[in-house]
C-alpha positions, 0 to 999 in steps of 0.5 A: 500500500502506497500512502497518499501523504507524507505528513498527517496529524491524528487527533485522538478523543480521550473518550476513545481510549475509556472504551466502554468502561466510563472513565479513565484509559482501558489498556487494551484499547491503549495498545490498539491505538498504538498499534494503528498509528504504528500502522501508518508509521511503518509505511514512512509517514510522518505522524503527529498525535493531538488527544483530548482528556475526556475520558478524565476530566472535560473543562466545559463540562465542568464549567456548567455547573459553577466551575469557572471556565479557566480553571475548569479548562487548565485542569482539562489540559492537564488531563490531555498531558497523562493520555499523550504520556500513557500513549507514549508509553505505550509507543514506545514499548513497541519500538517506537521513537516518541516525543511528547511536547506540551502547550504548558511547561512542565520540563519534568515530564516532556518538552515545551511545544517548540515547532521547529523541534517539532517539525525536526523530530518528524523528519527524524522519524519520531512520532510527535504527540502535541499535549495540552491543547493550544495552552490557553481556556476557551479552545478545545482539543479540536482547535488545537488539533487544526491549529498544529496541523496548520503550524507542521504543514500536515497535508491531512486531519485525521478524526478519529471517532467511535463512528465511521464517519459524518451523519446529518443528526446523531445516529446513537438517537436517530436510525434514520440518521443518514450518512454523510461522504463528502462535505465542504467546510461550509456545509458543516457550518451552516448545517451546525454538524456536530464534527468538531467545534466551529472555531476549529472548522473555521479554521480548518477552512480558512487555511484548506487543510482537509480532514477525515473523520472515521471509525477508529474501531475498524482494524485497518481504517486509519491505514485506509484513510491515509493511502487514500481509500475514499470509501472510508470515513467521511472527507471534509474540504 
């Protein structure tokens, strides 16, 4: 299989590393991931990571019920910054060159996010994991996935989800909800399609960079995706 890009960025929601267990990161689901992104590695890709902190702690949830948003959002970041560690543990323990770079400092226990650096450990073949968001409140994991994506010159966004692509209404509440394949940045935003936050698609349009949006759980999908199988997931640009 011949990849179609040479650079992509893969964002991760926290939600998927819990599997069905409600909170936190389920192991075996942690070693399925890696071994899909390492999927994509081996074909000589160069691979970025952004992942959410849902599964662990979600700021806006939490600033619904009286938390202030900065607080509730910085705690969120955090929350990002133990997944992208658990995932480089797990990477690492199959071979894989790693690096964690996080919007917040904390040289204890990865990089400061630092682009060049970035971009040079891709070039080396190292798989680079963006924590903690943009490192500001008020901006979600999505935002911050295009905005680095943006700032490496990937060629795609890759969305990983528990479906297998976009529907016109949420197909856990609507059977006849009906898939969607090709969509433009536009349509999202008029059709308020609940694929990633509109600061994020806004973005995402306002600089062409395309995104997938997939089933993660389909063994093989992201490979699919990034060799170019058009009957995968759903493509927005």
């Amino acid at each position: 299989m011949e990849p179609r890009y040479k650079r992509i960025l893969l964002k991760l929601s926290g939600e998927a590393l819990m599997g069905d267990q409600g909170f936190g990161i389920r192991p075996d689901i942690l070693q399925y991931v890696a071994e899909e992104i390492r999927s994509i590695h081996d074909l000589g890709v160069e691979v970025a990571v952004v992942v959410g902190g849902g599964n662990i702690f979600r700021g806006i949830a939490a600033s619904s019920y009286g938390m202030d948003r900065a607080a509730a959002d910085h705690m969120g970041m955090l929350a990002t910054v133990i997944n992208s560690l658990a995932l480089q543990g797990t990477l690492e323990g199959k071979g894989m060159q790693t690096r964690v770079q996080s919007a917040i400092s904390m040289h204890e226990v990865c990089e400061p996010f630092i682009l060049r650096r970035a971009v040079r450990h891709l070039e080396k073949g190292r798989i680079v994991i963006f924590a903690a968001g943009t490192g500001s409140p008020y901006f979600t994991t999505d935002t911050a996935a295009v905005l680095r994506a943006q700032e490496i010159h990937a060629e795609i966004l890759l969305k990983a989800t528990k479906v297998n692509g976009v529907y016109d209404s949420d197909p856990a509440k609507n059977r006849e909800a009906v898939f969607i394949r090709n969509l433009s940045y536009m349509e999202v935003l008029e059709r308020q399609l609940q694929v990633m936050d509109m600061t994020a698609i806004s973005l995402a349009m306002d600089n062409g960079l395309p995104l997938s949006v997939f089933d993660l759980l389909g063994k093989g999908n992201a490979v699919k995706v990034v060799c170019g199988d058009e009957e995968i997931g759903t493509l927005i640009r």
